[in-house]
N, C-alpha and C positions, 0 to 999 in steps of 0.2 A: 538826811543826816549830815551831807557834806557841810552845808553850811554852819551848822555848828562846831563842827574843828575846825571850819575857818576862823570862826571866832576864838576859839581856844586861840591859836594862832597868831591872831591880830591882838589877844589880850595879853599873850605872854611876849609879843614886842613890844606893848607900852612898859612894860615889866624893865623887859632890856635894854628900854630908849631909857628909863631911869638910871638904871648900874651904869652906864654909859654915861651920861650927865655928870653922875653923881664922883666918878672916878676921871674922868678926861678935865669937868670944866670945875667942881664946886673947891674944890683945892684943900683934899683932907692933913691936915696936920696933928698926926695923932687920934685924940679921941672927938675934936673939931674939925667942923668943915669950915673951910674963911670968907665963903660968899655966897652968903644967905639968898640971893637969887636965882642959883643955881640949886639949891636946896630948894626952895618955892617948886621952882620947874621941872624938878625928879621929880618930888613927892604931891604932887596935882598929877603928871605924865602918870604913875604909877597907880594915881587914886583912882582913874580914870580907868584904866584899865579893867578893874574890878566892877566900872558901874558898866561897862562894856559886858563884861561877862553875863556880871547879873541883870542886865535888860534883855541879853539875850536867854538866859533861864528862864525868865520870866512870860515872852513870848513863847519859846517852845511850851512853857506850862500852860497857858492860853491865859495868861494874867495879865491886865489890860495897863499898862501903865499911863500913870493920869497924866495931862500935858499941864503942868503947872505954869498960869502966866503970873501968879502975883507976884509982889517983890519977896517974900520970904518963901520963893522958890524952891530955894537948896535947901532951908528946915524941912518944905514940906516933903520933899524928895528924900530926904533920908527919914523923914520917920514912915513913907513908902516902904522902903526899901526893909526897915525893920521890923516894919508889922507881916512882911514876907517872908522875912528870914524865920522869923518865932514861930509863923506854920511850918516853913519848910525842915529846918535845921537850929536848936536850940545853941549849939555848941556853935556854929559858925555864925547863927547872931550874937556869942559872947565873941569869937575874932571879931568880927567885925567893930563892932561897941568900944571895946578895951584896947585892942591894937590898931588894928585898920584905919578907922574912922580917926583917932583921934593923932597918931603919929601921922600920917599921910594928909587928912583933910588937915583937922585942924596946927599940932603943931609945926609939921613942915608944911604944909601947904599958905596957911594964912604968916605963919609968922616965923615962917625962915629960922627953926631952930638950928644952931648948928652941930648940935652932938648928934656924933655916927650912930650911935644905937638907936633912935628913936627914927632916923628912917631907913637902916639895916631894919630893926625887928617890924618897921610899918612897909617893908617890900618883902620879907618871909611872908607877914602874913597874908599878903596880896595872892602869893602864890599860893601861900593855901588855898584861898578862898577860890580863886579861880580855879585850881586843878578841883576842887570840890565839885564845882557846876561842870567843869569836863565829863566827871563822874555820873553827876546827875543826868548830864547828857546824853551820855554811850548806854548807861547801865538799862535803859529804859524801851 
């Protein structure tokens, strides 16, 4: 069981390499951040994080994760990742879908939003998700 609060561990410093990033380098003014590169790099660091957690949920559950080479990869990896969550957990496949996924992956990850809230609420809910699988981890 060690190695799964390792991961909890290593999931919740990509968490903290985000807030880190996101308060030292991305240069909040207000309800903006002013360098959408550094928003990219929390909120991918952050997303990451989560798919860290939940690979390794996944192998403790004995769920074989598929090695995807084609180019549309990352779609096929997250609808992976959601047809897992709907067995596992209805409620943290709506975080994931509604918050997670789309403040972390897609608007701060691909396109460097810069409003504070949308990767404040996509790093809460990173931490939900991941303290979830903690849960699922220990409880069992």
């Amino acid at each position: 069981m060690k190695k799964y609060v390792d991961t909890y561990t290593e999931a919740m410093r990509y968490i903290e390499n985000a807030k880190e990033i996101l308060s030292t380098k991305a240069g909040k003014e207000g309800k903006l951040y002013s360098d959408p590169k550094y928003v990219r790099m929390a909120c991918n660091t952050a997303y990451n994080g989560i798919l860290l957690a939940l690979n390794d949920l996944f192998n403790y559950k004995g769920i074989e994760i598929p090695k995807n080479r084609q180019k549309n990869r990352d779609a096929l990896r997250v609808t992976f990742y959601r047809e897992q969550l709907a067995k596992l957990n209805k409620s943290i496949l709506s975080e994931f879908n509604e918050i997670a996924y789309p403040c972390l992956h897609e608007y701060g990850g691909y396109d460097g939003n810069l409003l504070v809230d949308i990767s404040q609420n996509g790093i809460k809910s990173a931490i939900l998700i991941i303290e979830w699988v903690r849960k699922q981890m220990t409880n069992n």
